[in-house]
Backbone atoms as SQL, in Angstrom:
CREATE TABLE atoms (id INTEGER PRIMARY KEY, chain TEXT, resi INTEGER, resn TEXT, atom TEXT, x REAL, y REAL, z REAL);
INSERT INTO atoms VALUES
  (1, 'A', 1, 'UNK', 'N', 0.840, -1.176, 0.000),
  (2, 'A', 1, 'UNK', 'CA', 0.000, 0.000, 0.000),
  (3, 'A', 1, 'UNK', 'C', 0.886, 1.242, 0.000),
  (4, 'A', 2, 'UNK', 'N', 0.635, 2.221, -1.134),
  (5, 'A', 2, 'UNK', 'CA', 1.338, 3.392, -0.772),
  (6, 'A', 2, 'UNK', 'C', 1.041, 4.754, -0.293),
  (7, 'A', 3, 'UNK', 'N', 0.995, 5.443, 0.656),
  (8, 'A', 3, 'UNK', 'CA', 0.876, 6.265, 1.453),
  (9, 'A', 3, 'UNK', 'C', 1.606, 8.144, 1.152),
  (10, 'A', 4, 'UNK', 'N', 0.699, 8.526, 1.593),
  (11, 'A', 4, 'UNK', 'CA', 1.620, 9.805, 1.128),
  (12, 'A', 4, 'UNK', 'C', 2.543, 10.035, 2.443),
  (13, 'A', 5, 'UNK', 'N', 3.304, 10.795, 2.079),
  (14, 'A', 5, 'UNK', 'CA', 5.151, 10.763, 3.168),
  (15, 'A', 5, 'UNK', 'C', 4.693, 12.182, 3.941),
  (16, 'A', 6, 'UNK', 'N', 3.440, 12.869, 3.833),
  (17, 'A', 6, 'UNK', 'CA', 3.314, 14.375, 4.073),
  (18, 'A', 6, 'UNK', 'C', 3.804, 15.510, 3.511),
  (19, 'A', 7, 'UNK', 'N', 5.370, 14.851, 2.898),
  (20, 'A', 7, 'UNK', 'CA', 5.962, 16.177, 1.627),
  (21, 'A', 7, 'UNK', 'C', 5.174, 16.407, 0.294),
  (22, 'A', 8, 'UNK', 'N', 5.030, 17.941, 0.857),
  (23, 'A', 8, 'UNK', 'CA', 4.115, 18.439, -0.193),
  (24, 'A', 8, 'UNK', 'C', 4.995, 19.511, -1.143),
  (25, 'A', 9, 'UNK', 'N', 4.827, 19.479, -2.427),
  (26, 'A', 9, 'UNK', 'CA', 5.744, 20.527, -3.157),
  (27, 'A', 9, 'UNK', 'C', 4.497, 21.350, -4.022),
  (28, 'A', 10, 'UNK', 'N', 4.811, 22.318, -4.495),
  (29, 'A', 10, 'UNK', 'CA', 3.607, 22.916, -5.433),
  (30, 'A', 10, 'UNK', 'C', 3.745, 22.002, -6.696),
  (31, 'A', 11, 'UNK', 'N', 4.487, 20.993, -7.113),
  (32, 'A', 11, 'UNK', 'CA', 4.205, 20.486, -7.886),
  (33, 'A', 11, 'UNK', 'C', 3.439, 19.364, -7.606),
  (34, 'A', 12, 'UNK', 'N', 3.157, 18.767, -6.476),
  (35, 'A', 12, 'UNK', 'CA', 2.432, 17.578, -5.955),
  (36, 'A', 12, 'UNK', 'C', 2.838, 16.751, -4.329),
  (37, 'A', 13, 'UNK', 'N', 2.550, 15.409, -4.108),
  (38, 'A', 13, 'UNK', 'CA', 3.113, 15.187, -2.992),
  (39, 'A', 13, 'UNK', 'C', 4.103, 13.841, -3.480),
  (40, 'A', 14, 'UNK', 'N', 4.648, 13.465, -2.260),
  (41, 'A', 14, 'UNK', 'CA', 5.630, 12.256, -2.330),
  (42, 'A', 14, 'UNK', 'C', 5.126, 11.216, -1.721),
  (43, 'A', 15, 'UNK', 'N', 5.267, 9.981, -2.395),
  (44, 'A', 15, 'UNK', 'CA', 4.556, 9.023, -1.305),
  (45, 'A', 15, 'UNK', 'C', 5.577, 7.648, -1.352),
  (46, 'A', 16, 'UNK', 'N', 5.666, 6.887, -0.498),
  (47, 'A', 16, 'UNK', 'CA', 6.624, 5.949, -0.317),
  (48, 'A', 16, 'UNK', 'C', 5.718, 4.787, 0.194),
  (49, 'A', 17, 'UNK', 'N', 6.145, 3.728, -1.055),
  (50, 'A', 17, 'UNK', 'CA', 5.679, 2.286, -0.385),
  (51, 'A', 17, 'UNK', 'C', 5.634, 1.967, 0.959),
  (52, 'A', 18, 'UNK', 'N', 5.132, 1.217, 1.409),
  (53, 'A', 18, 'UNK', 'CA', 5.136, -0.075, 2.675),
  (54, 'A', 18, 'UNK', 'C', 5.921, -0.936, 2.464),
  (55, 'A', 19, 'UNK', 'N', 6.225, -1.237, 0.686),
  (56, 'A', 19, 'UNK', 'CA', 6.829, -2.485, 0.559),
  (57, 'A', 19, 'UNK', 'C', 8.781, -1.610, 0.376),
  (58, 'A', 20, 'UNK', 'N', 8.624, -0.484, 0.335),
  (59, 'A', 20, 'UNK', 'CA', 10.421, 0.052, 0.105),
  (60, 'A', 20, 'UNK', 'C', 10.270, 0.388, 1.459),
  (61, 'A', 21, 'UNK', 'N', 9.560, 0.713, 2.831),
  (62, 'A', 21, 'UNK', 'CA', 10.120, 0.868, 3.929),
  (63, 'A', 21, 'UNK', 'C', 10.624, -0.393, 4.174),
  (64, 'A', 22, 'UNK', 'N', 10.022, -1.519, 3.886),
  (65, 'A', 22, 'UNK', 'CA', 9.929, -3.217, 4.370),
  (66, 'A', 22, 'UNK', 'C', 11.333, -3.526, 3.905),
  (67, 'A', 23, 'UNK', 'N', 11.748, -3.406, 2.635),
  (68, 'A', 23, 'UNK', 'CA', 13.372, -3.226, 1.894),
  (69, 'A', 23, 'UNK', 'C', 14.338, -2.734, 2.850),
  (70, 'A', 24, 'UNK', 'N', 14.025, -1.348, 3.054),
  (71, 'A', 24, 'UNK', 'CA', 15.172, -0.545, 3.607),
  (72, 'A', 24, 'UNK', 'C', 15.349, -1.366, 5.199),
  (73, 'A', 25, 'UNK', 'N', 14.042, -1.475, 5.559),
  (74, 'A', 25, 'UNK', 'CA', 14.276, -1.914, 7.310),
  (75, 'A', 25, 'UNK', 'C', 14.790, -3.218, 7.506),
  (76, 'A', 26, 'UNK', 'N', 14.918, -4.484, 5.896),
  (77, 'A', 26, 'UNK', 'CA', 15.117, -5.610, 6.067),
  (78, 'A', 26, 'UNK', 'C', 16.682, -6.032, 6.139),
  (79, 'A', 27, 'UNK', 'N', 17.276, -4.740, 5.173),
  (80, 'A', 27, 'UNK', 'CA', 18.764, -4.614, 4.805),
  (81, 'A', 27, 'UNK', 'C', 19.319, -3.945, 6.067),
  (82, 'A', 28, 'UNK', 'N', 18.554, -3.324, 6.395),
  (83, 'A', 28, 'UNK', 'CA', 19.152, -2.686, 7.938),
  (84, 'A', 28, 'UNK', 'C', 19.466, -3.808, 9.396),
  (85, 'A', 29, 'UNK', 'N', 18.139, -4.291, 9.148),
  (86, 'A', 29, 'UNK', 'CA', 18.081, -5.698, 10.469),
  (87, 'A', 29, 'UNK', 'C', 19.189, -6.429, 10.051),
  (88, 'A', 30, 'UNK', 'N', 19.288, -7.024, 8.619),
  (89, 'A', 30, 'UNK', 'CA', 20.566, -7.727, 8.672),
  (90, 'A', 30, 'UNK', 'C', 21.997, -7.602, 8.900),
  (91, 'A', 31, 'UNK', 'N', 22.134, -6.310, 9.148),
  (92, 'A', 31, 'UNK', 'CA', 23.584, -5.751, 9.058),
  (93, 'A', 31, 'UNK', 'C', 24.247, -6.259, 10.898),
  (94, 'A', 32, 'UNK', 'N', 22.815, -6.082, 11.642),
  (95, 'A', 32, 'UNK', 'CA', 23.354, -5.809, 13.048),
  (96, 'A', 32, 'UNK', 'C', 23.876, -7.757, 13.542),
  (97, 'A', 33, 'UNK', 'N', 24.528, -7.265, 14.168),
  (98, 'A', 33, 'UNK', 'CA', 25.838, -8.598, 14.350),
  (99, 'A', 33, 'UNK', 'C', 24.432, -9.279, 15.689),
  (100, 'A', 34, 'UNK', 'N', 24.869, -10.727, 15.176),
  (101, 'A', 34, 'UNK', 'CA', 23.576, -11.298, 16.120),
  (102, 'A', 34, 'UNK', 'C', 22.647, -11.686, 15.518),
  (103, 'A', 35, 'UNK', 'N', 21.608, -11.076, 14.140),
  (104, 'A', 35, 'UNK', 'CA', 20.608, -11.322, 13.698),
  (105, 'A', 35, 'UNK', 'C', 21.185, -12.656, 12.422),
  (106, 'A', 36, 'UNK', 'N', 20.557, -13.923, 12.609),
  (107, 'A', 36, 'UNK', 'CA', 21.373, -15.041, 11.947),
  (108, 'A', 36, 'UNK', 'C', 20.036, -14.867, 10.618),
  (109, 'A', 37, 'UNK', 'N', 19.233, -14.857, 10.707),
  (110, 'A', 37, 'UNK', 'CA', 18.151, -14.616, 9.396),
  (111, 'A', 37, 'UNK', 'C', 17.300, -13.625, 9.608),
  (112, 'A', 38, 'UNK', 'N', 15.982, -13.387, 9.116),
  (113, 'A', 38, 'UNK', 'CA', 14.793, -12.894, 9.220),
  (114, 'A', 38, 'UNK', 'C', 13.883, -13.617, 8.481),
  (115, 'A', 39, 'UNK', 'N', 12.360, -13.474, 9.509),
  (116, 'A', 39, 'UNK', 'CA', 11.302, -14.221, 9.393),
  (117, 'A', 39, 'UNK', 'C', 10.485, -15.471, 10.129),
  (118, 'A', 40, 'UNK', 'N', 9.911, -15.787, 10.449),
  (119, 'A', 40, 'UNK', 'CA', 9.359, -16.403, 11.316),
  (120, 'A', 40, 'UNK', 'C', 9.611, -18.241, 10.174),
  (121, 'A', 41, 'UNK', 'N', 9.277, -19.229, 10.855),
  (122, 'A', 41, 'UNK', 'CA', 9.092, -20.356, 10.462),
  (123, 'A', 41, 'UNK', 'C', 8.354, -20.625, 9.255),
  (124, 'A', 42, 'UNK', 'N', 6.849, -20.265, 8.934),
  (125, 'A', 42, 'UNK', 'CA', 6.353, -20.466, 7.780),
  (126, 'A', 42, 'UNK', 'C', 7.419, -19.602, 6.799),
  (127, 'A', 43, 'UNK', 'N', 7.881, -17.755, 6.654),
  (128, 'A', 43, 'UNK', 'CA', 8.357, -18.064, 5.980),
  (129, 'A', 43, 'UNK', 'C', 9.927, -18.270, 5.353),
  (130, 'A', 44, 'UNK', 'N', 10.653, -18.742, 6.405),
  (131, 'A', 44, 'UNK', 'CA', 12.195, -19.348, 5.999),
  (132, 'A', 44, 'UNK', 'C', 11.856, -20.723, 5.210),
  (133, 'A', 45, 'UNK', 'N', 10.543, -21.672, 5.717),
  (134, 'A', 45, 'UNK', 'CA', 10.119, -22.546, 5.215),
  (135, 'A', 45, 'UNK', 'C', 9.661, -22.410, 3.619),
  (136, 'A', 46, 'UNK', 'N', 9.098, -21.791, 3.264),
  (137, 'A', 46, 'UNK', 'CA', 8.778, -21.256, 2.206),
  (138, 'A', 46, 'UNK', 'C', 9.865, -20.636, 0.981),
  (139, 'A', 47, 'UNK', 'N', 10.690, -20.174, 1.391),
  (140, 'A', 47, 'UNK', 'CA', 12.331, -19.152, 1.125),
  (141, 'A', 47, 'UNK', 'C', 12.996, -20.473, 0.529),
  (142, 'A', 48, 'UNK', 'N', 12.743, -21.540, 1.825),
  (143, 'A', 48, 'UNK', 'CA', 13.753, -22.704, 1.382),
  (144, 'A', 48, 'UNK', 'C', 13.360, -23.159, 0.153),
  (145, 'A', 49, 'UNK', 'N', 11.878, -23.896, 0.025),
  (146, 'A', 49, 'UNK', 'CA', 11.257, -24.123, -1.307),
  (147, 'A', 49, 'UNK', 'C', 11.165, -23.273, -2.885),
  (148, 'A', 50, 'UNK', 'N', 11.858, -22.459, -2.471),
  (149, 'A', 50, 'UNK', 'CA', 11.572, -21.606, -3.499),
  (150, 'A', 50, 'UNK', 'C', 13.232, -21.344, -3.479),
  (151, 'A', 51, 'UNK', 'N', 13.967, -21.565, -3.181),
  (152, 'A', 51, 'UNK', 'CA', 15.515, -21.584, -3.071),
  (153, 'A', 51, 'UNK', 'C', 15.849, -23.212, -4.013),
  (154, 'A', 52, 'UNK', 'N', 15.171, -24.042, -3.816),
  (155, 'A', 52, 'UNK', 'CA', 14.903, -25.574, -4.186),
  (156, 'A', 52, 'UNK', 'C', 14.738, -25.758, -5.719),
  (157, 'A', 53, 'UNK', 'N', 13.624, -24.419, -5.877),
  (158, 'A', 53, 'UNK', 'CA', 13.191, -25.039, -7.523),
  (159, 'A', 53, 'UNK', 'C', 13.886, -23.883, -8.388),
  (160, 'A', 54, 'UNK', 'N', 15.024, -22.668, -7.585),
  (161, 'A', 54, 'UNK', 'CA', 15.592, -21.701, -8.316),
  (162, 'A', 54, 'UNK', 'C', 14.820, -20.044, -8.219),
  (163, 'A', 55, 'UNK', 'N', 14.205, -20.088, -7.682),
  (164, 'A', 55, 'UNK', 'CA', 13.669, -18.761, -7.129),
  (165, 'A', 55, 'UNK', 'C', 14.316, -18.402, -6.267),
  (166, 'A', 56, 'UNK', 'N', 15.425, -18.722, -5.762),
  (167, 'A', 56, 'UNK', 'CA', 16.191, -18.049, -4.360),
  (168, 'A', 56, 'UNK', 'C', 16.153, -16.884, -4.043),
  (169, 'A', 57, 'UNK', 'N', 15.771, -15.662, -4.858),
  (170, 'A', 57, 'UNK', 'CA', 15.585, -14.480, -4.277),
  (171, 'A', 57, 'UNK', 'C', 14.298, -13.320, -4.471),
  (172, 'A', 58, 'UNK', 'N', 12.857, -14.601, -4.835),
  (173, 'A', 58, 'UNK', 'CA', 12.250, -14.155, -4.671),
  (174, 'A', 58, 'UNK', 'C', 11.123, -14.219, -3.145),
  (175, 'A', 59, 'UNK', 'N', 11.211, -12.911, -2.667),
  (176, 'A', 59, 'UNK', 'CA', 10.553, -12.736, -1.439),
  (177, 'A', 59, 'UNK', 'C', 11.316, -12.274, -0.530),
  (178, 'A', 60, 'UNK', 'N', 12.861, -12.231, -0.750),
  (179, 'A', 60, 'UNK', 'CA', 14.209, -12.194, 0.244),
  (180, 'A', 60, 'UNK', 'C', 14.371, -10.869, 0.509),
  (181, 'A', 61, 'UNK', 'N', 14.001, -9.625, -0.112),
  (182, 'A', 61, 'UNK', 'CA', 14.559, -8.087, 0.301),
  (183, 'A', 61, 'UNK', 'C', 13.222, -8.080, 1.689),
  (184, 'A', 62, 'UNK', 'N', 12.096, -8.125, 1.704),
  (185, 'A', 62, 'UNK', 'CA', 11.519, -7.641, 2.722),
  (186, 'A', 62, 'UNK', 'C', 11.142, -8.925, 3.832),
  (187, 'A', 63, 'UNK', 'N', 11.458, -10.198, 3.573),
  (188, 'A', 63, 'UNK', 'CA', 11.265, -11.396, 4.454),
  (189, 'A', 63, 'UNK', 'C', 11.159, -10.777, 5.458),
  (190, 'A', 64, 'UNK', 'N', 10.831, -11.030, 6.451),
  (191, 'A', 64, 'UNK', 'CA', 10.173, -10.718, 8.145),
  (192, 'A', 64, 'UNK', 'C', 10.210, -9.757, 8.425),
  (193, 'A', 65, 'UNK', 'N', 9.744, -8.559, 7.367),
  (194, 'A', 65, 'UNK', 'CA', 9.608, -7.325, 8.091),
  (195, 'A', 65, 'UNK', 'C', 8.099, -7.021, 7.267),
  (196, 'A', 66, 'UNK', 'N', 7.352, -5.851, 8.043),
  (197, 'A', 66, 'UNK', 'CA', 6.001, -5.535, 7.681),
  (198, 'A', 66, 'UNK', 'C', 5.816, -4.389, 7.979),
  (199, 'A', 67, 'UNK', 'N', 5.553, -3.406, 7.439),
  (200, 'A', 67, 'UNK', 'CA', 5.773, -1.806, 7.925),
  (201, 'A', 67, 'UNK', 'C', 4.106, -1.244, 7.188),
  (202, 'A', 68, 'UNK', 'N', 3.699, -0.366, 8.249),
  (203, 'A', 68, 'UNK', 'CA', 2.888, 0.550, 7.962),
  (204, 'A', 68, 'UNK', 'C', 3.233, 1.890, 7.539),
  (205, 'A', 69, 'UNK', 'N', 2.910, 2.506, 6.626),
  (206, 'A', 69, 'UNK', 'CA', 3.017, 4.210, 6.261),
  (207, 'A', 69, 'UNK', 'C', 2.164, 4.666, 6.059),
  (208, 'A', 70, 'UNK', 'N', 1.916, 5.542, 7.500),
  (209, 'A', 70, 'UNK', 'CA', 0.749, 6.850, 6.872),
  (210, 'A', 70, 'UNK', 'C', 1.423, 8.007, 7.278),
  (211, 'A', 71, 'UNK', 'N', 0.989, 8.955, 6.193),
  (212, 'A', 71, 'UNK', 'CA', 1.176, 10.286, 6.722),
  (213, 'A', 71, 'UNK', 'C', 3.021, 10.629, 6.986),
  (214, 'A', 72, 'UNK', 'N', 3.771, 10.027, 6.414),
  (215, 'A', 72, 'UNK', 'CA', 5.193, 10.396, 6.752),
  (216, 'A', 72, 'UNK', 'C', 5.078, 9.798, 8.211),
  (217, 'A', 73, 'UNK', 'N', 4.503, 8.488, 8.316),
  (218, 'A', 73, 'UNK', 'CA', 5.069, 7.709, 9.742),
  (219, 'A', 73, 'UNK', 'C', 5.360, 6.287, 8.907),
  (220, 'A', 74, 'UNK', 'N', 6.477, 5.744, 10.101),
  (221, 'A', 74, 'UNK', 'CA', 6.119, 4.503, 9.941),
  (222, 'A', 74, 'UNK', 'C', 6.241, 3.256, 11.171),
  (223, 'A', 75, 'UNK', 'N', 5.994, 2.518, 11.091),
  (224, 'A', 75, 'UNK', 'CA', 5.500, 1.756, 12.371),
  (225, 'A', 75, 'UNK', 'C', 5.845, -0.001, 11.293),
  (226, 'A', 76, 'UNK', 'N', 7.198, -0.351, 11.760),
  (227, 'A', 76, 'UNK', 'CA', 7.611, -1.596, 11.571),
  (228, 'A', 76, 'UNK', 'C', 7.555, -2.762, 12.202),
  (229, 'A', 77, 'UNK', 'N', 7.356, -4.047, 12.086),
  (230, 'A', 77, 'UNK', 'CA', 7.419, -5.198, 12.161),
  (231, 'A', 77, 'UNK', 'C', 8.264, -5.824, 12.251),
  (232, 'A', 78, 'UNK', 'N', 9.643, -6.201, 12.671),
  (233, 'A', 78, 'UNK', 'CA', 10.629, -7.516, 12.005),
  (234, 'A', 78, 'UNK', 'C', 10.741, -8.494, 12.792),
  (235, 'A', 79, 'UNK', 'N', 10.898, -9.744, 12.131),
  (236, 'A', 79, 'UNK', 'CA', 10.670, -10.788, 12.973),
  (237, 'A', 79, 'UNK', 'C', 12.388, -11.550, 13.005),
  (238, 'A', 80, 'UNK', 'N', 13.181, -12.048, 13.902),
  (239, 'A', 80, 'UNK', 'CA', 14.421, -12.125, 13.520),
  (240, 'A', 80, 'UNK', 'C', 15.037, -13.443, 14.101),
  (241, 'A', 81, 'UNK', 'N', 15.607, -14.468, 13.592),
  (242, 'A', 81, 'UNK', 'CA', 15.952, -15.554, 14.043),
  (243, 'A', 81, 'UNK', 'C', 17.844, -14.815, 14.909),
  (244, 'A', 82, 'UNK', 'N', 17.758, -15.289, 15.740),
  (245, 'A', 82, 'UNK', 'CA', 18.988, -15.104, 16.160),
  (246, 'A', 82, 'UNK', 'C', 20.286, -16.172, 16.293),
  (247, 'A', 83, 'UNK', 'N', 21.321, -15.428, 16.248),
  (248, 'A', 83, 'UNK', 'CA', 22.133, -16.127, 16.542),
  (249, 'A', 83, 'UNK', 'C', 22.488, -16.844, 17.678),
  (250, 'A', 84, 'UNK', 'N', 22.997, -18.362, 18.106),
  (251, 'A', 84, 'UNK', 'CA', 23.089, -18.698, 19.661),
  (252, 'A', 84, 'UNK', 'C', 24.346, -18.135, 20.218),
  (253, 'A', 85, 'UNK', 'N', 24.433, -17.847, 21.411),
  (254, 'A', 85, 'UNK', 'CA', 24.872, -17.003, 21.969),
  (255, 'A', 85, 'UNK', 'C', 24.548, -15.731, 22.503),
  (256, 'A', 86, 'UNK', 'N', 23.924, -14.622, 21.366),
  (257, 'A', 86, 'UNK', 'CA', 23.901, -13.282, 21.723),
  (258, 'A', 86, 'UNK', 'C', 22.866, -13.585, 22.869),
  (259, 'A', 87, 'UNK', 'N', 22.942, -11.567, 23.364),
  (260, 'A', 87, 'UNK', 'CA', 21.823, -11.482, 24.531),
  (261, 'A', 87, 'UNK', 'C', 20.692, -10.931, 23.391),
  (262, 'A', 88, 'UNK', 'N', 19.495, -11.130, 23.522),
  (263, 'A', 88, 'UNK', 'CA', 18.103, -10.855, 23.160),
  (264, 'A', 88, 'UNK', 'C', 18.477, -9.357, 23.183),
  (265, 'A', 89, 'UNK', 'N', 18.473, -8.620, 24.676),
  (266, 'A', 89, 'UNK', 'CA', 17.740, -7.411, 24.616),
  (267, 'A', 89, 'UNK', 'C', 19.187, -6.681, 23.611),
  (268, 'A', 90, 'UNK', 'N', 20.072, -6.699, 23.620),
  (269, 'A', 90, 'UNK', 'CA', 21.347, -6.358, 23.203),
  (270, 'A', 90, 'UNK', 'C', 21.199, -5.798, 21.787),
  (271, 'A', 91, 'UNK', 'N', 20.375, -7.291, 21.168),
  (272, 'A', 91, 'UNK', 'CA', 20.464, -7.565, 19.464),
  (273, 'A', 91, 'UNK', 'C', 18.993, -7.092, 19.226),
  (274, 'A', 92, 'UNK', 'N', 18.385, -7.188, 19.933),
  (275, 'A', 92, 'UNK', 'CA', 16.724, -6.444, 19.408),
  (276, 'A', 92, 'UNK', 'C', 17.117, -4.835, 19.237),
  (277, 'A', 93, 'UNK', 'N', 17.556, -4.164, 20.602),
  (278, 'A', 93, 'UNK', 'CA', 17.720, -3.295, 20.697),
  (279, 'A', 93, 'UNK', 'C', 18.817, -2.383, 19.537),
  (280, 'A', 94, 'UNK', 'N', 19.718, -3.274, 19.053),
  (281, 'A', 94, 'UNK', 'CA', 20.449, -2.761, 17.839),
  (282, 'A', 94, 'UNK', 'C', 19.259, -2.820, 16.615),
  (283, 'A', 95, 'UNK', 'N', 18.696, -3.736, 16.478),
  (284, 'A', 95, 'UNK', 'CA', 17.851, -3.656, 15.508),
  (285, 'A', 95, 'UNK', 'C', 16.883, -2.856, 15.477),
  (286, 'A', 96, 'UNK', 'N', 16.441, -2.824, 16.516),
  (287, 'A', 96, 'UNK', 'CA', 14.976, -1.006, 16.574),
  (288, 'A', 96, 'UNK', 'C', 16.169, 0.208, 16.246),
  (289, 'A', 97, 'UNK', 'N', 16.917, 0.358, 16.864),
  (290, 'A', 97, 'UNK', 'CA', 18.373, 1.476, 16.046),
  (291, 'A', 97, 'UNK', 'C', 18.868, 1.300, 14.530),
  (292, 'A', 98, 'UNK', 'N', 19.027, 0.360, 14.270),
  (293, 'A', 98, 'UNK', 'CA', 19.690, 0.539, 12.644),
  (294, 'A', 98, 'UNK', 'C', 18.465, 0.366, 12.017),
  (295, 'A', 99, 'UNK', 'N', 17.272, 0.132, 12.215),
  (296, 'A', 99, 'UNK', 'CA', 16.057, 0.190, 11.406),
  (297, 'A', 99, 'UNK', 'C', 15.242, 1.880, 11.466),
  (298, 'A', 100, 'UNK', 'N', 15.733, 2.248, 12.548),
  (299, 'A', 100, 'UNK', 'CA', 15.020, 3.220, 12.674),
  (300, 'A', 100, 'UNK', 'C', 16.267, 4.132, 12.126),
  (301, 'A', 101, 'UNK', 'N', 17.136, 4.482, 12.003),
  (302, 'A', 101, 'UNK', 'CA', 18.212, 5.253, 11.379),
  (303, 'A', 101, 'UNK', 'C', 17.995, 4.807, 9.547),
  (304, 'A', 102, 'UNK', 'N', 17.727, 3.881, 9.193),
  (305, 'A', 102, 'UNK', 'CA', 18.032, 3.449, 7.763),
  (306, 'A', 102, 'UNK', 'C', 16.543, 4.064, 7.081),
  (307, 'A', 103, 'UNK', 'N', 15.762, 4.015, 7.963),
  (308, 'A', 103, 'UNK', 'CA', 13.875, 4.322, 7.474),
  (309, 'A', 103, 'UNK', 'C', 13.926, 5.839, 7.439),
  (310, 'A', 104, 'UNK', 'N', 14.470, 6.848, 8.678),
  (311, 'A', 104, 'UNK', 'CA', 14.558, 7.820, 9.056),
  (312, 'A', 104, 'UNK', 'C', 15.652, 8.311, 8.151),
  (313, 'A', 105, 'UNK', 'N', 16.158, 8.018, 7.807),
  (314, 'A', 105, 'UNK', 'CA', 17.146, 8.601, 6.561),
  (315, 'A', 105, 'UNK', 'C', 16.733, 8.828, 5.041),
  (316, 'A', 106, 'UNK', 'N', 15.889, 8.156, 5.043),
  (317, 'A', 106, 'UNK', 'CA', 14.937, 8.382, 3.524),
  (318, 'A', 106, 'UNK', 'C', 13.632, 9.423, 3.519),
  (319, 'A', 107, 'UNK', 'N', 13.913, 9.813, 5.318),
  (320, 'A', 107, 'UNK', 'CA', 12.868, 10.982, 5.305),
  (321, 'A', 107, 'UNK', 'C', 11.485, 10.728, 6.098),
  (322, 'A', 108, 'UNK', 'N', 11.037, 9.642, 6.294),
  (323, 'A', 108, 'UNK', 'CA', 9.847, 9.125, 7.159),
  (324, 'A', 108, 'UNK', 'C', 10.161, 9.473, 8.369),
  (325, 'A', 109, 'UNK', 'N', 9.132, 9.496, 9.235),
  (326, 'A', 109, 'UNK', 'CA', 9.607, 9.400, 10.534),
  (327, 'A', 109, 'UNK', 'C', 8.900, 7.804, 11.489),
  (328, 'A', 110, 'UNK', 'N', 9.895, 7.389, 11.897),
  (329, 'A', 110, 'UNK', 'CA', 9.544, 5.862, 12.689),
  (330, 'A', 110, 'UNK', 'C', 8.743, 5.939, 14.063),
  (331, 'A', 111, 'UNK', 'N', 7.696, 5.444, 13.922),
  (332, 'A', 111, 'UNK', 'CA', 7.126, 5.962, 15.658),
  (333, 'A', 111, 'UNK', 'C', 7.351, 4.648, 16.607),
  (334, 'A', 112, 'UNK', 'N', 7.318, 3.507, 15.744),
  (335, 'A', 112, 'UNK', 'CA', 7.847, 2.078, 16.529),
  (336, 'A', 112, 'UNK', 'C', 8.661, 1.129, 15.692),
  (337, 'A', 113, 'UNK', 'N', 9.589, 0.304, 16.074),
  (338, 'A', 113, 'UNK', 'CA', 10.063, -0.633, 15.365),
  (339, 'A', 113, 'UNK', 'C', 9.835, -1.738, 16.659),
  (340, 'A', 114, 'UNK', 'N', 8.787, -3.073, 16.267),
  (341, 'A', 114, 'UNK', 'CA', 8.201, -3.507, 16.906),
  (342, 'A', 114, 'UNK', 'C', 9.452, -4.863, 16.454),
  (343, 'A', 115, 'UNK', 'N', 10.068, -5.830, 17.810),
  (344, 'A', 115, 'UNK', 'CA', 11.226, -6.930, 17.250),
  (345, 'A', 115, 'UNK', 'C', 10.248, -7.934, 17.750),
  (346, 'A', 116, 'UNK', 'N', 10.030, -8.947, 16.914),
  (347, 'A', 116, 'UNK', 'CA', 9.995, -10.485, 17.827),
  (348, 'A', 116, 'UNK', 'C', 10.890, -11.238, 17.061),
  (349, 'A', 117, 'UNK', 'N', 11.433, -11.694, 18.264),
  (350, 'A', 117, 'UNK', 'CA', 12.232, -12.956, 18.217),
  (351, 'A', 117, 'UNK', 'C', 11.697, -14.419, 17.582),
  (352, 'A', 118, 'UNK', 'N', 11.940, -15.215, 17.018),
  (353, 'A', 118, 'UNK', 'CA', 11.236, -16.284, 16.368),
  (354, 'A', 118, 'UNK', 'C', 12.044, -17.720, 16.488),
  (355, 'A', 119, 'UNK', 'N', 13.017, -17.598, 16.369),
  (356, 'A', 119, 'UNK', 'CA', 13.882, -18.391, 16.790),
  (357, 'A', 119, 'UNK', 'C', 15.513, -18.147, 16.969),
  (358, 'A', 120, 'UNK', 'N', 16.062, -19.604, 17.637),
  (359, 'A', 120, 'UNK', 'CA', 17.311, -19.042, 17.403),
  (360, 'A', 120, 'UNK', 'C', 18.341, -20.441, 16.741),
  (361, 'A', 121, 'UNK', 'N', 19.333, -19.342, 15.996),
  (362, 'A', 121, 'UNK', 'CA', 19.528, -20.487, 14.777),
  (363, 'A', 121, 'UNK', 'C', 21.077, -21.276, 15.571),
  (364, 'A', 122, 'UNK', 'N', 21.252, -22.492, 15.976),
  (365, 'A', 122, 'UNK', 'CA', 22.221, -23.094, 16.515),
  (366, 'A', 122, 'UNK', 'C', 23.365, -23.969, 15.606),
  (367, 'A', 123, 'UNK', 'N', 24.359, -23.843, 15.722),
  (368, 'A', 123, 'UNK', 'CA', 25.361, -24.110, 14.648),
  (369, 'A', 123, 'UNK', 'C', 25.513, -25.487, 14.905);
């Protein structure tokens, strides 16, 4: 769904996907040290099958993230398998930060970056 961003110019307004906040916030979650995938069980399950028959990268930029935009807000979702070892609050807490810096840099403003944990991935 796309939303207007609130920037208004006399030539018109700007509006930014749900599905390019979902991009930007997915490339962001992955960067932070700790996060071993993104997405909950159905769909890494799904990722895999479609990795199987040669689709490997369709569905992969926004996997476990879900973002709302209205009005130049946005209010994210990510769901994040972790790595064993890290601490939870440590690696969530980097992830509401580099999601909210990577979203907030394209000009939106973030009012939540909501983390659940889903699993954790053991070597």
């Amino acid at each position: 769904m796309t939303e207007p961003t609130g920037a208004t110019t006399p030539s018109g307004n700007t509006t930014v996907s749900g599905e390019v906040v979902e991009k930007i916030a997915a490339a962001a979650a992955r960067t932070v040290p700790g996060v071993a995938d993104l997405g909950g069980d159905v769909a890494r399950f799904f990722n895999s099958v479609l990795d199987k028959v040669g689709l490997d990268t369709v569905g992969d930029g926004s996997r476990g993230v879900s973002a709302e935009v209205k009005e130049g807000t946005a209010t994210i979702n990510v769901v994040v398998v972790l790595a064993a070892g890290t601490v939870v609050a440590e690696v969530t807490t980097a992830v509401q930060r580099k999601v909210t810096e990577a979203v907030e840099s394209y000009g939106l403003r973030v009012l939540a970056v909501h983390v659940n944990v889903d699993d954790i991935a053991i070597s």
